[in-house]
N, CA, C and O atoms as CSV, one atom per row, in Angstrom:
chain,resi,resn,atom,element,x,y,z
A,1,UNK,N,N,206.358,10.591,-10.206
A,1,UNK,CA,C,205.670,11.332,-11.241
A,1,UNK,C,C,204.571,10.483,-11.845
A,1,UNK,O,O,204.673,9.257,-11.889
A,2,UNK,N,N,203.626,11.072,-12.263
A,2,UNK,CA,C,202.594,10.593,-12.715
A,2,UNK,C,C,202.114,10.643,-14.485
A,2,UNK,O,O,201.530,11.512,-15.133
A,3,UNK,N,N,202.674,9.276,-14.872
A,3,UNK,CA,C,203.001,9.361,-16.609
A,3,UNK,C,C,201.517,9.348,-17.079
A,3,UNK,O,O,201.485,9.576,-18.288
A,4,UNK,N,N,200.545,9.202,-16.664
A,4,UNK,CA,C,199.525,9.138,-16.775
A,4,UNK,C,C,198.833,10.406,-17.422
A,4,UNK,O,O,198.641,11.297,-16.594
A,5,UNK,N,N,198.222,10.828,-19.300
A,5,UNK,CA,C,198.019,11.707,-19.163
A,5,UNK,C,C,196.179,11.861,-19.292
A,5,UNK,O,O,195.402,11.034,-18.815
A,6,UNK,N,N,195.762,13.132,-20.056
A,6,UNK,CA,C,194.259,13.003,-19.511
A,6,UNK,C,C,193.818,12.905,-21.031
A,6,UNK,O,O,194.413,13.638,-21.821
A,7,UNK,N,N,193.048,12.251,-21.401
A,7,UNK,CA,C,192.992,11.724,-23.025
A,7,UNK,C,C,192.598,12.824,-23.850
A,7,UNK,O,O,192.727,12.829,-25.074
A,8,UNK,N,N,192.002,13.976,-23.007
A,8,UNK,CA,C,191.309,15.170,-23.956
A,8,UNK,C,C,192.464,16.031,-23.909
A,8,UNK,O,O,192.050,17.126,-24.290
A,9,UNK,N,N,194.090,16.148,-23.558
A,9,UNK,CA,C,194.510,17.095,-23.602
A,9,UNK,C,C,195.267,17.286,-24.724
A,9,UNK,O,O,195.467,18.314,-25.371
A,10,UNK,N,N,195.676,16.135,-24.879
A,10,UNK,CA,C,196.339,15.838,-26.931
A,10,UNK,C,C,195.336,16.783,-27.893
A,10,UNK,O,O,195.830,17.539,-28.730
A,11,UNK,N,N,193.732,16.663,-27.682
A,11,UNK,CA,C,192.957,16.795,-28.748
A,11,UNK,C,C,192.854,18.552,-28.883
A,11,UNK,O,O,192.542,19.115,-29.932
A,12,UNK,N,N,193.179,19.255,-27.612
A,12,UNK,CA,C,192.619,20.599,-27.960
A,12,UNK,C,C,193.785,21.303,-28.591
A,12,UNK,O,O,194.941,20.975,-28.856
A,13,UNK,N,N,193.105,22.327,-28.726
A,13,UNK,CA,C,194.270,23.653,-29.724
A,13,UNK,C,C,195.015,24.066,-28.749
A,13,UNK,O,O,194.424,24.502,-27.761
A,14,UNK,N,N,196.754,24.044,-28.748
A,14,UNK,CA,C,196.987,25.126,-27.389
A,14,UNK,C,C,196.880,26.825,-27.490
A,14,UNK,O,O,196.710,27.568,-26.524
A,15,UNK,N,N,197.014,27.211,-28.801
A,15,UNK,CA,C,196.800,28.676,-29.338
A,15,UNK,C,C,195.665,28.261,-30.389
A,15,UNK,O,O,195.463,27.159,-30.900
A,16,UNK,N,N,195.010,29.432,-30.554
A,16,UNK,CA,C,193.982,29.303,-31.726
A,16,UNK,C,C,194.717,30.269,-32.365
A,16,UNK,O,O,194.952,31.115,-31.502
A,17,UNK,N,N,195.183,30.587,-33.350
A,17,UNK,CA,C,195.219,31.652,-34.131
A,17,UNK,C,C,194.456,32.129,-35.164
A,17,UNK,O,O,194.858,31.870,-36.298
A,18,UNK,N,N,193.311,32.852,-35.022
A,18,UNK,CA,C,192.264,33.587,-35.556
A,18,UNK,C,C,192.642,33.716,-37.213
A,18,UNK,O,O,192.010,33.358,-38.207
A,19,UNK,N,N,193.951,34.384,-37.059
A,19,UNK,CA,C,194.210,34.865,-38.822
A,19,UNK,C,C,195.102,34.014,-39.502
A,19,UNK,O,O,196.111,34.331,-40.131
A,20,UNK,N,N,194.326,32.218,-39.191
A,20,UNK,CA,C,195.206,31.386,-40.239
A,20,UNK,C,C,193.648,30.246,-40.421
A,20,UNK,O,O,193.757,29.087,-40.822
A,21,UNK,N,N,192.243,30.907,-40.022
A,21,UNK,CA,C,191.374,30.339,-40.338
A,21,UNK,C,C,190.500,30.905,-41.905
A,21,UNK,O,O,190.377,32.129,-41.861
A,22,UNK,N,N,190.199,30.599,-42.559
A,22,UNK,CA,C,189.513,30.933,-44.044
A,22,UNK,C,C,187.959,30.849,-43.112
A,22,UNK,O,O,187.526,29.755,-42.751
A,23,UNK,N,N,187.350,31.934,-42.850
A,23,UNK,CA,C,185.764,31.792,-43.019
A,23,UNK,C,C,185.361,31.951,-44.297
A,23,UNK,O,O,186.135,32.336,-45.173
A,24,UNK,N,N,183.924,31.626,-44.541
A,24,UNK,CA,C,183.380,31.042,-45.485
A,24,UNK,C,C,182.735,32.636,-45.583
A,24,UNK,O,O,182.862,33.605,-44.834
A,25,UNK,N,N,182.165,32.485,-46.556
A,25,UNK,CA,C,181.682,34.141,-47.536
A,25,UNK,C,C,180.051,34.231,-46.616
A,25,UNK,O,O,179.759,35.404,-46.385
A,26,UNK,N,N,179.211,33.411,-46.193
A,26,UNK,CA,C,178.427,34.016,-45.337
A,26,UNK,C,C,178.266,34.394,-44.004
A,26,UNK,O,O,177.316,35.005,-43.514
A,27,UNK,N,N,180.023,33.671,-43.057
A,27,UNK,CA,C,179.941,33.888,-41.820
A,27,UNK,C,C,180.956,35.237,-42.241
A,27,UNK,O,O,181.265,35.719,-41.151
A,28,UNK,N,N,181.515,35.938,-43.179
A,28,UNK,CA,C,181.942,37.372,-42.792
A,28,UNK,C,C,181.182,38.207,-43.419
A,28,UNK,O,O,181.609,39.358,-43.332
A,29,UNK,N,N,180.188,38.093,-44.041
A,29,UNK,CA,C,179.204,38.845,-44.250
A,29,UNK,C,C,178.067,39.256,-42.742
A,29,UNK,O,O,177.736,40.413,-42.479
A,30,UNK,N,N,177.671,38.159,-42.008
A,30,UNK,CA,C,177.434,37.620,-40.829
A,30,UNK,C,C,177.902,38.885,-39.756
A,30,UNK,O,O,177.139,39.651,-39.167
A,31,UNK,N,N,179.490,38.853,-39.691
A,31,UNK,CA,C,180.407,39.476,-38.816
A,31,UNK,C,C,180.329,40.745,-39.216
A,31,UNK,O,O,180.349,41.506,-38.249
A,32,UNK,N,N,180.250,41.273,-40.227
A,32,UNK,CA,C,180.502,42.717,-40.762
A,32,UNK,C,C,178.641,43.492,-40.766
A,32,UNK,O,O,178.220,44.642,-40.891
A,33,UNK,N,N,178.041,42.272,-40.580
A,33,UNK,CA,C,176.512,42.904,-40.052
A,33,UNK,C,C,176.728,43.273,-39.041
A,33,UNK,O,O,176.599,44.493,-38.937
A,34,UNK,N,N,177.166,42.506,-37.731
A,34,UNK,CA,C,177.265,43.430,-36.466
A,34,UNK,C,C,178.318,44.469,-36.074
A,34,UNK,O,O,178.241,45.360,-35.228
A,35,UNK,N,N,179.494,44.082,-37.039
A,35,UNK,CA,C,180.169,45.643,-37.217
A,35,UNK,C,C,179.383,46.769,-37.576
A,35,UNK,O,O,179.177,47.873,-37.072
A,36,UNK,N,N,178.949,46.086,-38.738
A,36,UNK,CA,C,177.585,47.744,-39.434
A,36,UNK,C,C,176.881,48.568,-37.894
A,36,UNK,O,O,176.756,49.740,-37.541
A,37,UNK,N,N,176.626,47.559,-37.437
A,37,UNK,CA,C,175.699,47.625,-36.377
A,37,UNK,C,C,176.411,48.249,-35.379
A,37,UNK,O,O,175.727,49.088,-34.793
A,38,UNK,N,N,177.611,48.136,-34.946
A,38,UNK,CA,C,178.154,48.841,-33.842
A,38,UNK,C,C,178.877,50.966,-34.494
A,38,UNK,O,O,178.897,52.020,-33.859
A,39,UNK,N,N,179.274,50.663,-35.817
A,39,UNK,CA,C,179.248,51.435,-36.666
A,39,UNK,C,C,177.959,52.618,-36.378
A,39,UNK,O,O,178.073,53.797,-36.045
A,40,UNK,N,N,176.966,51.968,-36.592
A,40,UNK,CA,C,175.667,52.955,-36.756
A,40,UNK,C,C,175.459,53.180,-34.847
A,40,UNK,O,O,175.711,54.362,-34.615
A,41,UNK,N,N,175.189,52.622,-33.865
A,41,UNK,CA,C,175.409,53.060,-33.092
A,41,UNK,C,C,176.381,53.787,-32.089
A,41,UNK,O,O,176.097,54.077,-30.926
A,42,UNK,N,N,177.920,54.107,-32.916
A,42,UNK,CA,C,178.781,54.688,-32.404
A,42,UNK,C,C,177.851,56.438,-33.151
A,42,UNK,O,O,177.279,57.334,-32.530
A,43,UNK,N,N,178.058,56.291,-34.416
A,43,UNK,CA,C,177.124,57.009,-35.176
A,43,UNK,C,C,176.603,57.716,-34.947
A,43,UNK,O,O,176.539,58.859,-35.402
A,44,UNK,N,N,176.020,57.157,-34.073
A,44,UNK,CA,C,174.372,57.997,-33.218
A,44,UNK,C,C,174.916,59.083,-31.902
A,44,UNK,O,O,174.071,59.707,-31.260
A,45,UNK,N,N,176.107,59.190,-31.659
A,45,UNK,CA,C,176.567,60.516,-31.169
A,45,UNK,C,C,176.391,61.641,-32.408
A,45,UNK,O,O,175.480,62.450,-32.587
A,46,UNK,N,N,177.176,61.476,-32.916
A,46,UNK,CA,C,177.461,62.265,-34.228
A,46,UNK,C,C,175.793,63.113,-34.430
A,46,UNK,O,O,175.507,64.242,-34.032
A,47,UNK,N,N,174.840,62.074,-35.215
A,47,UNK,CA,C,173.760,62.757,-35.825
A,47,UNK,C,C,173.050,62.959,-34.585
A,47,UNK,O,O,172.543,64.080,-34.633
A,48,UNK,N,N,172.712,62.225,-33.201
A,48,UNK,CA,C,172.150,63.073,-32.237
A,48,UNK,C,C,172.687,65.086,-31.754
A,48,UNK,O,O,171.962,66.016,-31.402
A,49,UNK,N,N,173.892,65.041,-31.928
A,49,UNK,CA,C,174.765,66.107,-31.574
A,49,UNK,C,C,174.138,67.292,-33.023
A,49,UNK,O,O,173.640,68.408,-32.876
A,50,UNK,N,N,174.384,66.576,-34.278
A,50,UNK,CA,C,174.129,67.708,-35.396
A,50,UNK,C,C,172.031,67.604,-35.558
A,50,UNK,O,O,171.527,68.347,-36.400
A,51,UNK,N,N,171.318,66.909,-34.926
A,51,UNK,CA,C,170.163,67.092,-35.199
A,51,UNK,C,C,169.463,68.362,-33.726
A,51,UNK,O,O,168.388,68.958,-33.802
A,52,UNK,N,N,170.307,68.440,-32.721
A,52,UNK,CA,C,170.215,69.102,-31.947
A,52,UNK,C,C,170.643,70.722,-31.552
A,52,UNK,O,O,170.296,71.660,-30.834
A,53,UNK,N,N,171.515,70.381,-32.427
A,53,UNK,CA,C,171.978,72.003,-33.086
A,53,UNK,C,C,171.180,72.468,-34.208
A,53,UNK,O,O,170.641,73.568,-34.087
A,54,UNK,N,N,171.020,71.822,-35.258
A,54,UNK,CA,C,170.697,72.280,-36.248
A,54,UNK,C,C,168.574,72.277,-35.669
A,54,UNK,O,O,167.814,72.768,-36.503
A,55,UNK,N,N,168.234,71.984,-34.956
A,55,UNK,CA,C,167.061,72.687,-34.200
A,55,UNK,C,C,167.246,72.804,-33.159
A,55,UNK,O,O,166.470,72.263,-32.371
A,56,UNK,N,N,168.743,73.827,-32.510
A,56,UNK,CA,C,168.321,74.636,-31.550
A,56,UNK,C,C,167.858,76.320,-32.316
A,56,UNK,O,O,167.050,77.145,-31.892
A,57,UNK,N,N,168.632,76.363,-33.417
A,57,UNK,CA,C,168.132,78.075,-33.757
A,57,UNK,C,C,168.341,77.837,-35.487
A,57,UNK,O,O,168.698,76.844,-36.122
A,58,UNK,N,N,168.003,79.026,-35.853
A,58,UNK,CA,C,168.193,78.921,-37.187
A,58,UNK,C,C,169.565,78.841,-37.912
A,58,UNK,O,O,169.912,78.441,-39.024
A,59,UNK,N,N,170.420,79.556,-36.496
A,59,UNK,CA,C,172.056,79.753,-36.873
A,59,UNK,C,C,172.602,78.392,-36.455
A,59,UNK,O,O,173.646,77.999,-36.975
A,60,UNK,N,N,171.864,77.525,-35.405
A,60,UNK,CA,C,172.388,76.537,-35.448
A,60,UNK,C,C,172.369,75.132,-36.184
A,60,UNK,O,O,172.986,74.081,-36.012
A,61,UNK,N,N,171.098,75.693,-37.356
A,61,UNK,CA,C,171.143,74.638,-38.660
A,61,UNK,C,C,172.015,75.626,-40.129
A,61,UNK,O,O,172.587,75.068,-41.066
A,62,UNK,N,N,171.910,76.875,-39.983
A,62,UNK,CA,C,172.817,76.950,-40.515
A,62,UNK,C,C,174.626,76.284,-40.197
A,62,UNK,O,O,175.351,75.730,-41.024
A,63,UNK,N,N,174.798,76.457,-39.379
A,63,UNK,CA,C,176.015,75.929,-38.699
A,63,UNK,C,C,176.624,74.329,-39.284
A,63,UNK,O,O,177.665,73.957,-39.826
A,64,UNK,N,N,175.179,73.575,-38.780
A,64,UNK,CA,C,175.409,72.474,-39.151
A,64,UNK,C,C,175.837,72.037,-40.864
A,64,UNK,O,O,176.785,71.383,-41.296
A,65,UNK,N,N,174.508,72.821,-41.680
A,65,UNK,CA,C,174.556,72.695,-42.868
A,65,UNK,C,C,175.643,73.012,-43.160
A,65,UNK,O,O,176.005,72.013,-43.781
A,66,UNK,N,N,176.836,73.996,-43.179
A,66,UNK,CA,C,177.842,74.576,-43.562
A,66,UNK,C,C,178.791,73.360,-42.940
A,66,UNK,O,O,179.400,72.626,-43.718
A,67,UNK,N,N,178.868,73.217,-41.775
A,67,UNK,CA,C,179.637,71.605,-41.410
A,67,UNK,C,C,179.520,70.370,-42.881
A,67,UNK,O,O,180.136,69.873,-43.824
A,68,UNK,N,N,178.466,70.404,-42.283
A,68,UNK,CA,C,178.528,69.141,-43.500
A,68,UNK,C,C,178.766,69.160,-45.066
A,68,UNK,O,O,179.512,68.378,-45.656
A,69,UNK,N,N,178.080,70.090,-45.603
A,69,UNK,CA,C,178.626,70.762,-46.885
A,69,UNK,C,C,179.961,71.387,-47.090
A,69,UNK,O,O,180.399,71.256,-48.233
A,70,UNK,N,N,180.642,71.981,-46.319
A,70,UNK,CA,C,181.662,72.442,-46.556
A,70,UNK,C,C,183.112,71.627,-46.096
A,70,UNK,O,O,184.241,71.821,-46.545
A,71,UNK,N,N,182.634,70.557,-44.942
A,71,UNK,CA,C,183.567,69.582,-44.370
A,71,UNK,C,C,183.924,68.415,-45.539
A,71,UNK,O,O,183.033,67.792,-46.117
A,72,UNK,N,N,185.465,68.200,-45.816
A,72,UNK,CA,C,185.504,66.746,-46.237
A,72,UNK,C,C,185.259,65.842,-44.858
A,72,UNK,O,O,184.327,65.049,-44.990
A,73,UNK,N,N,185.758,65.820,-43.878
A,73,UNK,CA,C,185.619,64.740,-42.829
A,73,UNK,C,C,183.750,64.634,-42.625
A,73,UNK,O,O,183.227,63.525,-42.740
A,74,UNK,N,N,183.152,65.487,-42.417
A,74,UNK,CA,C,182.034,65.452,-42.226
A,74,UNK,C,C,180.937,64.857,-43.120
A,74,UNK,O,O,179.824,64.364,-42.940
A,75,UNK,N,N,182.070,65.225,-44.596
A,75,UNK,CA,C,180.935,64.388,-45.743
A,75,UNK,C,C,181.423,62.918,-46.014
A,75,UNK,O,O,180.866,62.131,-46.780
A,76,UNK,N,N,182.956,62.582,-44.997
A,76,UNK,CA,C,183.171,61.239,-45.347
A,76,UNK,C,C,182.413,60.308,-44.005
A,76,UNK,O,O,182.149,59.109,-44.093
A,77,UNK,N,N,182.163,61.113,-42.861
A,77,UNK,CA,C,180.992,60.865,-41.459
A,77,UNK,C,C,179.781,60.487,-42.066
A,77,UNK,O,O,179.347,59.389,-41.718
A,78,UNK,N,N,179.197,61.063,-42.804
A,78,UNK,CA,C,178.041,60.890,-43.541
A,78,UNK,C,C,177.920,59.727,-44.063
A,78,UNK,O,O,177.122,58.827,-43.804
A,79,UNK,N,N,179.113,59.817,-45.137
A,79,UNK,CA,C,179.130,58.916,-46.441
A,79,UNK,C,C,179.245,57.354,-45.711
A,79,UNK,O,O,178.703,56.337,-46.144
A,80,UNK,N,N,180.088,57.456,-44.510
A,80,UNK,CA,C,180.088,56.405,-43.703
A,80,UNK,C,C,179.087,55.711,-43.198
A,80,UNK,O,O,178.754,54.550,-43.434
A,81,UNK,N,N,178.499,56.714,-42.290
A,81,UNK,CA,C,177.252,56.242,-41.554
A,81,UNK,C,C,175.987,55.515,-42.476
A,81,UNK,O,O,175.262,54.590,-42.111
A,82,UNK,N,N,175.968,56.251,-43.803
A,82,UNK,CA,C,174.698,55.950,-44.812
A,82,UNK,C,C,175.212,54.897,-45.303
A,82,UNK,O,O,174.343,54.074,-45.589
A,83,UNK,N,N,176.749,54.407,-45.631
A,83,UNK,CA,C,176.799,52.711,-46.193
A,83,UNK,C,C,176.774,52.015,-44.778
A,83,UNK,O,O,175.802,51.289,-44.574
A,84,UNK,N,N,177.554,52.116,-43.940
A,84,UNK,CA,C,176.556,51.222,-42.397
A,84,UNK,C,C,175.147,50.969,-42.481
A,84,UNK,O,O,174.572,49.895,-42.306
A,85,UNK,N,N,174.705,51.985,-42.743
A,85,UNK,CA,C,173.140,51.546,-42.470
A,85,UNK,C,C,172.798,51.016,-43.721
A,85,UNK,O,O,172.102,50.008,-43.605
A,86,UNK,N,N,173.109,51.427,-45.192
A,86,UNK,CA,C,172.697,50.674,-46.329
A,86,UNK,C,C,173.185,49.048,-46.021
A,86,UNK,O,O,172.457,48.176,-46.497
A,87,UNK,N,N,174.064,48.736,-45.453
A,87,UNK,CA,C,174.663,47.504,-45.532
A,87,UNK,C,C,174.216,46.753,-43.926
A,87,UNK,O,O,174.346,45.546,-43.719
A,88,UNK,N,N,173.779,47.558,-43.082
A,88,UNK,CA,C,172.931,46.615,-42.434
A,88,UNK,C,C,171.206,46.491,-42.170
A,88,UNK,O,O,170.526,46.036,-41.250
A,89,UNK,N,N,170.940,47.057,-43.306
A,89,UNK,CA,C,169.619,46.737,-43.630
A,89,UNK,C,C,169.486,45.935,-44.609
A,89,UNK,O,O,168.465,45.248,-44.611
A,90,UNK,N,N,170.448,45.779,-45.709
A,90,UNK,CA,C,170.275,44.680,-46.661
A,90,UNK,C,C,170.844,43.107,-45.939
A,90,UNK,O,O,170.509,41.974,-46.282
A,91,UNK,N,N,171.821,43.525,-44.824
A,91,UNK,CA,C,172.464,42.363,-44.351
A,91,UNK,C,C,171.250,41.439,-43.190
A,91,UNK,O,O,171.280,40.226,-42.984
A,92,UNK,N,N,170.112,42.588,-42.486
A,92,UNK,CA,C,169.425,42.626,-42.058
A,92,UNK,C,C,168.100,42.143,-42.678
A,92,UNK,O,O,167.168,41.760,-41.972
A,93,UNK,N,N,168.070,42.162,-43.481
A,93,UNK,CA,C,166.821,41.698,-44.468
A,93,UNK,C,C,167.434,40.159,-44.611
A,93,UNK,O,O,166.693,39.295,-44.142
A,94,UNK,N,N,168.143,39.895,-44.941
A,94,UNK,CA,C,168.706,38.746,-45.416
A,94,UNK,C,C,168.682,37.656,-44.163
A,94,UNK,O,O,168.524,36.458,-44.397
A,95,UNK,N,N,168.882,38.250,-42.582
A,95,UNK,CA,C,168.915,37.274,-41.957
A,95,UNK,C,C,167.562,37.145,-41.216
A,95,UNK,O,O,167.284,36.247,-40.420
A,96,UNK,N,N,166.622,38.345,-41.653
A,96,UNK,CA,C,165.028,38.071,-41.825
A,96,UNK,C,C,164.258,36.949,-42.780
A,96,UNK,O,O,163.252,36.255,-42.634
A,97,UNK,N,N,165.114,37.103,-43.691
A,97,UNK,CA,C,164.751,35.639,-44.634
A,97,UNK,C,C,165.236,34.435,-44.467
A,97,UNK,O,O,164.924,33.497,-45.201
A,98,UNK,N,N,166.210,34.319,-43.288
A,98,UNK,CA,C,166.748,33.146,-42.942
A,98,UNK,C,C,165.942,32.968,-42.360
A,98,UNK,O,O,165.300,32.038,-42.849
A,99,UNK,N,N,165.497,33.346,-41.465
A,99,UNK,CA,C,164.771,33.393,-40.132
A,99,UNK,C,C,163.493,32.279,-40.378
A,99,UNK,O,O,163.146,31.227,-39.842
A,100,UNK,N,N,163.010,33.110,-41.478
A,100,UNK,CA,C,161.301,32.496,-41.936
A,100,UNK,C,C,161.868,31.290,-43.083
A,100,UNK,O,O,161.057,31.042,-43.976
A,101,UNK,N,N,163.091,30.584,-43.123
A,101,UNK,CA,C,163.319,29.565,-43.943
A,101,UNK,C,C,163.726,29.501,-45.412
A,101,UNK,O,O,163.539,28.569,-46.195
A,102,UNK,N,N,164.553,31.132,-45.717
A,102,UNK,CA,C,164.757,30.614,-47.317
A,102,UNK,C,C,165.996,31.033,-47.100
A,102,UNK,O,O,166.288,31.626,-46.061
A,103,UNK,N,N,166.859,30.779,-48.040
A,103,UNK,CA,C,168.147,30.733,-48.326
A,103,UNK,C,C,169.580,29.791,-46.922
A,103,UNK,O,O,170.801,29.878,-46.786
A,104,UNK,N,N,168.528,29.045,-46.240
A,104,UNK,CA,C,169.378,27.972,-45.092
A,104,UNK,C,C,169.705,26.978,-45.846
A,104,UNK,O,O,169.815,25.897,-45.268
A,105,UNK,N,N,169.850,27.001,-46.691
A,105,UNK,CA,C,171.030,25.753,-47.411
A,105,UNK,C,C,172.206,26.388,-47.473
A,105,UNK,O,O,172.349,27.592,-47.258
A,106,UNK,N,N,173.299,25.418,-47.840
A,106,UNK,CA,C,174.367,25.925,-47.864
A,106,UNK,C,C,174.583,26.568,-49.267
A,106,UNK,O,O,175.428,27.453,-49.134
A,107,UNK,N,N,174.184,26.484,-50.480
A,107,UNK,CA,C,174.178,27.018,-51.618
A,107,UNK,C,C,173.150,28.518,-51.509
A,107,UNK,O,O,173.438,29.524,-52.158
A,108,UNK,N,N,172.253,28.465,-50.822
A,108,UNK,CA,C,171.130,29.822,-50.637
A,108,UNK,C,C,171.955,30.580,-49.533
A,108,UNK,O,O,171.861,31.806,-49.462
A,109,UNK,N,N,172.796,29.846,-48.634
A,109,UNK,CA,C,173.424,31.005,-47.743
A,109,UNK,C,C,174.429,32.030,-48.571
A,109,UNK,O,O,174.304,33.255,-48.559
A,110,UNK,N,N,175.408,31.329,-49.261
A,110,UNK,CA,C,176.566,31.827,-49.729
A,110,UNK,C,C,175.799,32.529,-51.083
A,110,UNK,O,O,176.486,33.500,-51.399
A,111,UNK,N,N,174.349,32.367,-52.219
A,111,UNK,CA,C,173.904,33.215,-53.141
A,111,UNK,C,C,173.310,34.138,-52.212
A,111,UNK,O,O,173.333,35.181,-52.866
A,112,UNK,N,N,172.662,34.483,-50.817
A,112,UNK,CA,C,172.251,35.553,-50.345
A,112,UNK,C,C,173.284,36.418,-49.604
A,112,UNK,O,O,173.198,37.624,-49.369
A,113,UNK,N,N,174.476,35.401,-49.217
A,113,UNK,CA,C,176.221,36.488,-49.147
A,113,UNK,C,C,176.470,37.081,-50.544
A,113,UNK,O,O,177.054,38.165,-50.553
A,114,UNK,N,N,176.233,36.717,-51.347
A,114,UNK,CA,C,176.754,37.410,-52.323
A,114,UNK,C,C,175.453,38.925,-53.012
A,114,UNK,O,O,175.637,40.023,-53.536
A,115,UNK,N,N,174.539,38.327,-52.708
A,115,UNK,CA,C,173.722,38.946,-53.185
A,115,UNK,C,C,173.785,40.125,-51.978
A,115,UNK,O,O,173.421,41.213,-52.424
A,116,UNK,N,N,174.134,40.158,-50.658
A,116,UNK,CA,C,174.223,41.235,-49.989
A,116,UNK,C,C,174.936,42.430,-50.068
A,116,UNK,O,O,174.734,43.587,-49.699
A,117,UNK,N,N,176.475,41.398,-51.077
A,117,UNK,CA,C,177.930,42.566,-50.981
A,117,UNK,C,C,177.524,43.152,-52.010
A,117,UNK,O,O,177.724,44.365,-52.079
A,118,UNK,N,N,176.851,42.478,-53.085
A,118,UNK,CA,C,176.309,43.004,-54.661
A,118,UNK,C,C,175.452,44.712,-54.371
A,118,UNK,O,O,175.911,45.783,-54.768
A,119,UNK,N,N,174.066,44.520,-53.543
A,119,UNK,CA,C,173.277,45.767,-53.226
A,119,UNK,C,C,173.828,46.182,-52.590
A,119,UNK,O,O,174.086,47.359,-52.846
A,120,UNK,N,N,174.354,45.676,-51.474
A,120,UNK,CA,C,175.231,46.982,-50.762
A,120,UNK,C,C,176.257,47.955,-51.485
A,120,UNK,O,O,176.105,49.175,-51.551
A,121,UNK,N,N,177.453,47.158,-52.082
A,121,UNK,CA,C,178.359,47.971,-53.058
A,121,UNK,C,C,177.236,49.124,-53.538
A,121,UNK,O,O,177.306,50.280,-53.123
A,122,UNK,N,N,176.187,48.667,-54.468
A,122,UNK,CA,C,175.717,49.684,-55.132
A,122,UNK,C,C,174.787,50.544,-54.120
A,122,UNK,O,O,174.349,51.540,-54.695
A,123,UNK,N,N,174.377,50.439,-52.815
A,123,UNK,CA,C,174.140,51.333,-52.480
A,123,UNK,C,C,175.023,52.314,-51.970
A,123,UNK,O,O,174.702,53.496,-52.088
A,124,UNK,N,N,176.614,51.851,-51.147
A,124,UNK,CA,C,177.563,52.646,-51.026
A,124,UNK,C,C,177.644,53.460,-52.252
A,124,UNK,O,O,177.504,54.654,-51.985
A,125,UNK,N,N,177.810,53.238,-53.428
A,125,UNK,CA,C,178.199,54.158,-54.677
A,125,UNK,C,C,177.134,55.140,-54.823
A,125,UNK,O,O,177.379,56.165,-55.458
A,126,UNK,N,N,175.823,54.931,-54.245
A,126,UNK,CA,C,174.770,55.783,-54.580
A,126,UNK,C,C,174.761,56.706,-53.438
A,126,UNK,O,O,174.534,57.892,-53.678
A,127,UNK,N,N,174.987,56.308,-52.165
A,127,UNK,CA,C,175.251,57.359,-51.027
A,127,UNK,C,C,176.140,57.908,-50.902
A,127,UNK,O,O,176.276,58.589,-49.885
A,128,UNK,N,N,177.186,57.853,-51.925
A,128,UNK,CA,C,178.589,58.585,-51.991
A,128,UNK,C,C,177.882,59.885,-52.956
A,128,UNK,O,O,177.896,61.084,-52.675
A,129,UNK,N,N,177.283,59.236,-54.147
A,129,UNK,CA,C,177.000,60.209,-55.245
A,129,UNK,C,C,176.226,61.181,-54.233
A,129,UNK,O,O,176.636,62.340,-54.172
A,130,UNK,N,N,175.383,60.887,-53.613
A,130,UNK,CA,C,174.058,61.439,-52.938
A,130,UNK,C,C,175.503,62.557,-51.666
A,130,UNK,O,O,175.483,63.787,-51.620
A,131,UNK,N,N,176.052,62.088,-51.228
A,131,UNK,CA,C,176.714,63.137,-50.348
A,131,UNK,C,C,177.496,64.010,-51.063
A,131,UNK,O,O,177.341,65.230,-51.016
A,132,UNK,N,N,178.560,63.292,-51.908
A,132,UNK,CA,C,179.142,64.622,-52.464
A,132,UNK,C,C,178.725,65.117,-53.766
A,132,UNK,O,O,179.188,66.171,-54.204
């Protein structure tokens, strides 16, 4: 047998376990941008399907309109899709300003994480008011 072992195999993880790590407040802000993002393009069945009815005839925007107005699921589809996109355009702006050099410190990352969940919250509350 060969007692001999290989010096890097002590050092690695043999399991990682994902949900005993603390990320930091701008890498899950970070993560929940490209959720937004997969969010709004699942999405895009939905409003392709009701923008295509509602201009195939006049009965088929009536149709729609009565869907969405009269649906709870349809006004919580909505209410959904409009904080996705409120929250990845502000999350989106933010890593436009990284981009061109402001807030890459570690104190400007975590005030522009916070400053993201801040406008977003209030735009979710305003696209809720705005749907129902």
């Amino acid at each position: 047998m060969n007692s001999k072992k290989n010096p890097s195999q002590g050092k690695r993880p043999v399991n990682l376990d994902l949900t005993s790590l603390q990320f930091p407040l701008p890498s899950l802000v970070s993560i929940t941008h490209r959720i937004s993002g997969i969010i709004l393009f699942v999405g895009l069945i939905f409003l392709f399907w009701a923008f295509d009815v509602s201009l195939s005839s006049p009965a088929g925007f009536d149709a729609v309109k009565d869907a969405i107005t009269g649906n709870a699921l349809a006004k919580i589809v909505c209410w959904g899709l409009l904080s996705a996109l409120g929250y990845h355009v502000v999350a989106g702006v933010r890593h436009l300003l990284m981009d061109i050099g402001y807030g890459e410190s570690l104190e400007g990352g975590q005030r522009g994480a916070q400053l993201v969940i801040v406008i977003s919250a209030v735009l979710v509350i305003l696209s809720g008011v705005w749907v129902w």
